[in-house]
N, C-alpha and C positions, 0 to 999 in steps of 0.2 A: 169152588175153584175147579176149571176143567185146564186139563194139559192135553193139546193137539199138536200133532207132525206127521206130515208126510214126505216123502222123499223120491226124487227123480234122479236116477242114477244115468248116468251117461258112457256114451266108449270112451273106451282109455283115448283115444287121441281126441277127443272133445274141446274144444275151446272153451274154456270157462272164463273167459273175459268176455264172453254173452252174458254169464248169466251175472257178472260183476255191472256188465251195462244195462239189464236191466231192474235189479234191484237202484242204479241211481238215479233210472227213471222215476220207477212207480214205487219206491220203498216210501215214502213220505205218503204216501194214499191212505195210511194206515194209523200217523200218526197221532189222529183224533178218534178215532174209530168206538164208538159206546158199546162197554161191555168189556173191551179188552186190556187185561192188564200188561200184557206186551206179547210183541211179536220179535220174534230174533232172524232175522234172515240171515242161515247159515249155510255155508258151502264148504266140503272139502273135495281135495286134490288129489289125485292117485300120485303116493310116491312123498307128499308133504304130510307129516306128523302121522305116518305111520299107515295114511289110509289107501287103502286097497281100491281103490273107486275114485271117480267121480260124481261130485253129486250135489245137487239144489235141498236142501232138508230143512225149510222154515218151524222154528218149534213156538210153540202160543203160549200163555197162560190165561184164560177165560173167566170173570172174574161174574158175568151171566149166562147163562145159554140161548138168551135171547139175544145177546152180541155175536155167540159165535154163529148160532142160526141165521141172523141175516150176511154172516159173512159167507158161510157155504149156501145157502140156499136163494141171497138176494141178489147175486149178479158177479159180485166180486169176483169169486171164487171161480166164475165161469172162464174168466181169461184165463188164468192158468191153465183149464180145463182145454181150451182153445187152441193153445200153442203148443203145450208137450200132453194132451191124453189126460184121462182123468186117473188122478191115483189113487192109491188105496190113505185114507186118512185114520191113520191109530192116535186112539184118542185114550186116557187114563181119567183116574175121577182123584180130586188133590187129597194128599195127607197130609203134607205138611207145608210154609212157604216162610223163607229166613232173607234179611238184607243182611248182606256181610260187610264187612269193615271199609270194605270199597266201594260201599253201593252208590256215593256218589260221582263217581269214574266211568269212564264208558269202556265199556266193556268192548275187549279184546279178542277173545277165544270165547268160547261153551264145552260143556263137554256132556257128554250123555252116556250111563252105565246106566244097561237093563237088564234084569234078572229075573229068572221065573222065581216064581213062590212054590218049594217044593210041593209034593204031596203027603200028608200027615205031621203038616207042621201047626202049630195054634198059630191062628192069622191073626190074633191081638198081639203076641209079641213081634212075630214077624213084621206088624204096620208098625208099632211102637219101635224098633228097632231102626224101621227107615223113618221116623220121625228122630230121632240120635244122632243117626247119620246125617240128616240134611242140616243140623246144629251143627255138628262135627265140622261139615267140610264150609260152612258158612263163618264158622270163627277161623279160619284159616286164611293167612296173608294175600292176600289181593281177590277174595271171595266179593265179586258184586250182590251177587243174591242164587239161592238156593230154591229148589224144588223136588220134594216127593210124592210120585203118585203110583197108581196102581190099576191094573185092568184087571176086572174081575172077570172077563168073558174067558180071555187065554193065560190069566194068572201071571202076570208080571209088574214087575215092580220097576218105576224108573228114577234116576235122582238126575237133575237137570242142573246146572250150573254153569253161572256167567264169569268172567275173570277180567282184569283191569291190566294182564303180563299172559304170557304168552307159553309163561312153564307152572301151569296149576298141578297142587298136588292134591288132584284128583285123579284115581284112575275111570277109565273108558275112550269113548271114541272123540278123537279133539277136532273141534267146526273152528269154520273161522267166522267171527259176526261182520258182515255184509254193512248193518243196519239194526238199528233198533227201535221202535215204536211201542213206547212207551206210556198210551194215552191216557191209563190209569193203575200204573203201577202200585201208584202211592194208595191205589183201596183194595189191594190183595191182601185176604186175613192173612196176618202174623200167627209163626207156628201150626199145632198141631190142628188139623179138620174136622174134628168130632170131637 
């Protein structure tokens, strides 16, 4: 399992009922798409649930890197490229991946907490820790589904999660879901990645 996002932040006076129109164009482009276990198109607001910006921030779950390969590199990805600039795409390699008690509900909010992995810390408990955590916040009331992963290049750790309500008791930074393309969710390994 691979986890991709990138993010286009906008000026504070932005109209982001662009970017609400065009997610209802072309959000369904993605819905069958082989390789991916979902795509979340997330946007927040400068001023709504606390964020400071503007911003377009699609987050993935990759469940080959031959799905996600043909999506940055076979065309897809160019249109985005096209209209706002090519951006930088941070990508994590998966640790863990949980459906919560909601995972049949459509998902509301996301929320995304990223944390570096200290220096001189054991990186077995520290992964095993964010495998915990993604349990943790996965048996939690209106948890649709959960994700841990980690970038070994700049040492951080992210936990990803979807909500079915709008007040998850998750801390980080709360998106709102656009859309969701979910073409094969259902063959994301369950739990921990090794």
């Amino acid at each position: 399992m691979h986890a991709m996002q990138y993010e286009l932040t906008f000026p504070a006076d932005y109209d982001m009922d662009i970017i609400r129109g065009r997610v209802s164009r072309i959000g369904h482009l993605l819905d069958d798409w082989d390789g991916l276990g979902f795509k979340t198109y997330l946007m927040r607001e400068r001023g709504v649930d606390g964020s400071p910006v503007n911003q377009y921030a699609p987050f993935y779950l990759w469940n080959t890197t031959e799905g996600m390969n043909s999506f940055l590199w076979g065309g897809a990805f160019q249109g985005l490229v096209n209209d706002f600039g090519r951006p930088v795409v941070q990508h994590w390699t998966g640790l863990a991946y949980e459906e919560g008690g909601a995972a049949g509900s459509p998902a509301k909010v996301a929320v995304r907490r990223r944390r570096p992995v200290p220096e001189g810390v054991d990186l077995s408990e520290v992964t095993e820790e964010a495998v915990r955590e993604a349990g943790r916040l996965a048996a939690l009331d209106g948890a649709v589904c959960v994700a841990a992963a980690v970038d070994p290049h700049h040492w951080e750790l992210v936990h990803f999660s979807l909500w079915d309500h709008d007040s998850p008791k998750a801390s980080g930074e709360i998106f709102q879901v656009l859309h969701l393309s979910a073409p094969e969710r259902d063959r994301l390994p369950r739990g921990r990645q090794w």
